[in-house]
N, C-alpha and C positions, 0 to 999 in steps of 0.2 A: 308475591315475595320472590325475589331472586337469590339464589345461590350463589351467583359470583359478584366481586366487587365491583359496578362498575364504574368508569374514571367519568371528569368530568371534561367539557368537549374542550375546554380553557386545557387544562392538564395535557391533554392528549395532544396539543397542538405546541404547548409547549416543550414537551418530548420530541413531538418529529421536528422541532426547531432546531434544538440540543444535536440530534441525531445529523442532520442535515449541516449541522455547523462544525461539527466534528469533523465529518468526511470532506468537506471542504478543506478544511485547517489540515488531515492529513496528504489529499490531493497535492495543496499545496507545497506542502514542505517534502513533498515526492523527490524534486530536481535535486535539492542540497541535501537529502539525504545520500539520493547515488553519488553527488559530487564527494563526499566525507567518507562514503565508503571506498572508492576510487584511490582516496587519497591516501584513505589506511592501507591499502591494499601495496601501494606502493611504495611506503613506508616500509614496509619490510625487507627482512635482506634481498630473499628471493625479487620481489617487485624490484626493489631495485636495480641488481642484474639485468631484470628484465627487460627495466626501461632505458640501460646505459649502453648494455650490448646482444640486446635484441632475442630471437629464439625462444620468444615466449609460446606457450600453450595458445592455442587458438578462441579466442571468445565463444562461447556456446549462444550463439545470436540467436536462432530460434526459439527455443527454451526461455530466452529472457525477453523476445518480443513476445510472445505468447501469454507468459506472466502478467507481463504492462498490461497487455489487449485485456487478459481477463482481470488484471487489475483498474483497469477505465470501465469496463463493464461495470464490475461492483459498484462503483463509483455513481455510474449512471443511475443502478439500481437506488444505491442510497439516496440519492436525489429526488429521483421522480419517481419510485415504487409505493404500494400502498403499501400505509404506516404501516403493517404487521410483519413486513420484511425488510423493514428500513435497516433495523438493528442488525439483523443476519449481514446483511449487505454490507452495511460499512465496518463488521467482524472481519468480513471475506475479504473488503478492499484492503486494511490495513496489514492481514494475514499474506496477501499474494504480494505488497508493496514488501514486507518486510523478505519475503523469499527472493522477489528482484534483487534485494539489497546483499542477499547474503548469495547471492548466484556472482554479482561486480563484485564482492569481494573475496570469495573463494578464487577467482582469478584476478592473476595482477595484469 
C-alpha cells in the first residue's frame, strides 16, 4: 500500500508536454513582447522627448543582459530538465522575461 498518489507514466508525459509547450510559446513571444513594451515606453510624454531631442537616461544594459541570460537559462531548464523542475523553470523563465520587460520599459 502506498501513501501517495501515484500518476500514470501517460499523465506524466503528458504534463511535461504542456510544460515544455508553454515555455516554448513564451520563449517565443519574448522578441514582441520587448518590441510592445519599447513601444509603450515611448508613447509617453517623457519617451517622447526623449526620442525627438535626445538626453535620455542611459539603458542599464547589464542588468537586462543578465536577466535574458538567466531568462534562456530557465528556458533551457524547462526544456531539457528532469520533469520535477520543469514547472519551477518555466515559473522562473516567464518571471525574469516579465522583469526584462518591465526593466525596457521603466526606461524610454
Amino acid at each position: 500500500m502506498t501513501w501517495y498518489r501515484q500518476t500514470s507514466p501517460t499523465a506524466q508525459a503528458a504534463r511535461a508536454t504542456r510544460i515544455r509547450r508553454g515555455a516554448v510559446i513564451a520563449f517565443v513571444m519574448f522578441l514582441p513582447l520587448l518590441c510592445a513594451t519599447k513601444l509603450m515606453a515611448l508613447a509617453t510624454d517623457s519617451g517622447g522627448r526623449c526620442l525627438v531631442y535626445g538626453g535620455c537616461p542611459p539603458f542599464p544594459w547589464e542588468a537586462f543582459l543578465w536577466v535574458c541570460g538567466a531568462a534562456a537559462a530557465a528556458f533551457a531548464a524547462a526544456v531539457a530538465a528532469p520533469f520535477r523542475f520543469r514547472s519551477a523553470a518555466r515559473g522562473a523563465q516567464v518571471g525574469l522575461q516579465l522583469l526584462a520587460a518591465s526593466i525596457v520599459l521603466a526606461r524610454p
